[in-house]
C-alpha positions in Angstrom: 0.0 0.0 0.0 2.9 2.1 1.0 3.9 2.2 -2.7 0.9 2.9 -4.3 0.7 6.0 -2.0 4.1 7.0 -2.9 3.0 6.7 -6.8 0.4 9.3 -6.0 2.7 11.9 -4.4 5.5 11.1 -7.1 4.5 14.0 -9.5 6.0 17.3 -8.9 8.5 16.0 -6.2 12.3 16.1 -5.7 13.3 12.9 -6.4 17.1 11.4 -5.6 18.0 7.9 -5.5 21.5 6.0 -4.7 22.8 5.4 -1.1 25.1 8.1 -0.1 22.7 11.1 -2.0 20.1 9.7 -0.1 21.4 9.5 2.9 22.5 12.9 3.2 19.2 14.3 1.6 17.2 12.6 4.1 19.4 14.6 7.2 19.3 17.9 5.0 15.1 17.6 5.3 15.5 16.8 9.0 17.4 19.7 9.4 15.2 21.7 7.4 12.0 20.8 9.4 13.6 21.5 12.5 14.3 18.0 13.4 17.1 15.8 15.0 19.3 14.5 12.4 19.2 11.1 14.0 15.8 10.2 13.6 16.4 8.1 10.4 19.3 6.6 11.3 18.9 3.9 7.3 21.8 3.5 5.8 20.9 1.6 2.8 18.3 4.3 1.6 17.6 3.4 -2.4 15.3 6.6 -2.6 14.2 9.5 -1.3 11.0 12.0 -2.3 9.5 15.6 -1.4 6.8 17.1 -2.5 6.9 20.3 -0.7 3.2 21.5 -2.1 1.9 18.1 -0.5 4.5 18.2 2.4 4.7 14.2 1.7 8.4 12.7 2.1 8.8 8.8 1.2 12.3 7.2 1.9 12.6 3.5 0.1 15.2 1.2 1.4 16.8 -2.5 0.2 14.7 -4.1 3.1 13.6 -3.3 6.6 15.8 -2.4 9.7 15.9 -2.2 13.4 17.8 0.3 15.2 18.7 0.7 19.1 18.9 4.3 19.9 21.6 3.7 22.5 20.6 6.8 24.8 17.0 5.5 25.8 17.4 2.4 24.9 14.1 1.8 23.2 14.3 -0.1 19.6 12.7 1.1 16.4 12.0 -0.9 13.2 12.0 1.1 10.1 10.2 -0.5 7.3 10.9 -0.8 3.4 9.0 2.2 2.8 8.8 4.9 5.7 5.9 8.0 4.7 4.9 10.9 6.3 3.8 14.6 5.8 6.3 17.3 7.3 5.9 20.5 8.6 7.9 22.4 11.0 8.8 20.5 14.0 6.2 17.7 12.9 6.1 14.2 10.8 2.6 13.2 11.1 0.8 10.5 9.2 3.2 8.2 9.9 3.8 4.9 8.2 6.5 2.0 8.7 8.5 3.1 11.5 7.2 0.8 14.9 8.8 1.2 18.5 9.3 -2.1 20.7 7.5 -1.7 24.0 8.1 -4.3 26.2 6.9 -7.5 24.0 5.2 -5.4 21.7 6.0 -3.4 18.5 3.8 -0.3 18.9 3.0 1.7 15.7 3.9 5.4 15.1 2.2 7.7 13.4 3.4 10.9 14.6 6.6 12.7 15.9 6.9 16.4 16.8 8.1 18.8 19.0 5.6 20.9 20.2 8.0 23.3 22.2 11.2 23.7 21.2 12.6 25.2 24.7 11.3 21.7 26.3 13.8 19.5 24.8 11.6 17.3 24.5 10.6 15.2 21.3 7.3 13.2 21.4 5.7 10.1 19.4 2.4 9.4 18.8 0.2 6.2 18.5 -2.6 5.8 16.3 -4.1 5.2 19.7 -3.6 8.6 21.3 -0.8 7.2 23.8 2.5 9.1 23.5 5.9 9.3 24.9 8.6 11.9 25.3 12.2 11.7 25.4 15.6 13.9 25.0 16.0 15.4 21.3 19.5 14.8 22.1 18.7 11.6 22.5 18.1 11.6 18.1 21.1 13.4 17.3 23.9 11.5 15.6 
């Protein structure tokens, strides 16, 4: 489903594919929504799309990963396909990125920071139930 949704948002959008362009296009939107630069910490990105009239950003990679961010200890999976719409200080709309909780994986489906003195960077269930950690806890 992922990739049918990304077929719709291709039009009109900055497209870049290979690893290393990728990879450094994916912190460079980070950056430019006010994010930590951590926060997609794929390294095998095969593409990566804006379309800044839609605000939808898709990143493809070879296959999914998991990732332990070392500083709270919590693992996140990153699917094949990860989508969201940006704004400042937001990603909502969220699809394949999951958090472990316990036993569980736990779905995202939106990451923001709603005050940027707070130091604080919160996720979102589709649920309502959210969690807050360090930004510093997402910077490489």
């Amino acid at each position: 489903m992922s990739s049918q949704f990304i077929e719709k948002h291709r039009e009109n959008a900055e497209i870049y594919t290979g690893a290393e362009i990728c990879k450094q296009k994916s912190k460079e939107l980070l950056q430019e929504i006010n994010m930590p630069n951590g926060l997609l910490p794929m390294d095998s990105i095969e593409e990566v799309g804006y379309n800044r009239s839609t605000g939808f950003v898709w990143l493809t990679q070879k296959k999914a990963i998991q990732h332990k961010f070392q500083k709270i200890g919590k693992l996140v999976s990153y699917d094949k396909h990860v989508t969201a719409f940006v704004e400042d200080r937001k990603m909502k709309k969220l699809h394949g990125v999951k958090a472990k909780e316990i036993l569980i994986w736990i779905s995202l489906n939106e990451i923001c920071i709603d005050d940027p003195n707070s130091d604080k960077i919160t996720f979102g269930t589709p649920t309502g139930i959210s969690r807050s950690y360090p930004i510093s806890a997402f910077e490489d």
